[in-house]
Each structure stands twice: as C-alpha cells, then as structure tokens.
N, C-alpha and C positions, 0 to 999 in steps of 0.2 A: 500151428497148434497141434498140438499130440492129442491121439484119443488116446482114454486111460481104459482099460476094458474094467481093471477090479475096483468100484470103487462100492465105499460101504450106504452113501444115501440113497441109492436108488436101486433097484430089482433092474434087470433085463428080460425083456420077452422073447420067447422062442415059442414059433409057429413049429411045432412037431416035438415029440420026443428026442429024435434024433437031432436036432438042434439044441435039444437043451445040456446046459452045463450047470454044475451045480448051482444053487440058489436063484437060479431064473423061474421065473412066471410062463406058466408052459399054457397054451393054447393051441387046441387039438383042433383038426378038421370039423367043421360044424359047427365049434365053439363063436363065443362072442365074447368082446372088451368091451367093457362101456365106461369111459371114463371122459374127466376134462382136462383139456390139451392146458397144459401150463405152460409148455415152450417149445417153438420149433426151429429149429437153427441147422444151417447149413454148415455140408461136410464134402470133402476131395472123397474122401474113400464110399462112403454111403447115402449120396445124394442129401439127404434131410437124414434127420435125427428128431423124432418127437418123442417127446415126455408127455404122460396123462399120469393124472389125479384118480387113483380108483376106488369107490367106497370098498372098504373092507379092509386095502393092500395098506399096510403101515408106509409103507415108503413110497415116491415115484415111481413108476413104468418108465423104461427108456426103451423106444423101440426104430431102433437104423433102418433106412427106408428102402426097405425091398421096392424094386421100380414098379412092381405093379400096385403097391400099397402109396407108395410117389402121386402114381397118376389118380389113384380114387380119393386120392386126399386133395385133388386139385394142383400140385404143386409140378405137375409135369406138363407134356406138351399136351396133353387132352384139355378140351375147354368144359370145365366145370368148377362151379365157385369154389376158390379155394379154402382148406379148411386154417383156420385162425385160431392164436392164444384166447382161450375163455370159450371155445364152442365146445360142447357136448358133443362126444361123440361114441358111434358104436360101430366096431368092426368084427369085422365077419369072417374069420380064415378058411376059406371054403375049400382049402386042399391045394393040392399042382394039378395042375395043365401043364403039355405037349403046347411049345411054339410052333411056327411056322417052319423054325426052320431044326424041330427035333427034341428043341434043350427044354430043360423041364423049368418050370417058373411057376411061383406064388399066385395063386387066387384070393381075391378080397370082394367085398361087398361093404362098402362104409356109410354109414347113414349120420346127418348132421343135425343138432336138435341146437339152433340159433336163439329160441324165446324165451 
C-alpha cells in the first residue's frame, strides 16, 4: 500500500510550526486535541496512523504516529490500555525532549474519556 500525503478528505496535524505544510492543523507546545478516534490502522513507515473526529474541524485529523505519541496511545511496547475506534480522546503536545541517547523526540500527555 502507498501512503498518499495529498489527499483532499482529511487535514494533517503538525506538532510545531516548523512541521507544518500548507493546509495542516498545527498544534503548538502546550496545545491540546480533543477529538474522537475514528480509525487507527497500521503503517511500515509510521508505526500507526490515527484519524480523530474533531468538533469544529470540517474534515478528519490524520495524525502518523510519532513513537512517543505510539506509546501514550498504548499501541507500543509500554503497558497501558490501549486507545481504541470510538474513544475520546485529548492530547497534549508538550514540546521535545533530549533522549538518552542526545536525539530530540516528541512529548505527549494523552488522556482517554471511555464513558
């Protein structure tokens, strides 16, 4: 399967300015998403692929799964329920961090509203 980058149904989210390209849904440090997952589907290049539903946003969210955003969604090797089509959820781009081993990586804080 080919990922297609340009397509017209859905928005792309970009954590930073500097990630964004035209017509993407930009969420800055500090910022929060709050929407419902409508699809999560695996990918070779981007681990997961989630889509949310967002009040306001005419079209879907498609957002490739940075691996620290992977793990707080549950879908990595961390044990935490994993987040599922039809959960509510709110994320939290809390900027980059320094790894262990120097390279700079995505901060998240994901919150899951099941009821």
């Amino acid at each position: 399967m080919v990922f297609v980058e340009q397509r017209e149904d859905i928005i792309f989210v970009a954590f930073g300015k500097e990630n964004a390209k035209d017509g993407s849904y930009v969420v800055e440090e500090g910022q929060s998403l709050i929407g419902t997952v409508v699809n999560i589907r695996d990918s070779q290049t981007y681990q997961k692929i989630y889509t949310l539903q967002v009040k306001d946003v005419p079209k879907p969210l498609l957002i490739t799964g940075k691996r620290a955003l992977v793990e707080a969604m549950g879908h990595g090797t961390r044990v935490v329920p994993p987040v599922k089509e039809g959960d509510l959820v709110k994320i939290t781009y809390l900027g980059k961090i320094k790894t262990n081993k120097g390279k700079s990586a995505y901060n998240f804080k994901v919150e899951v509203d099941r009821s």
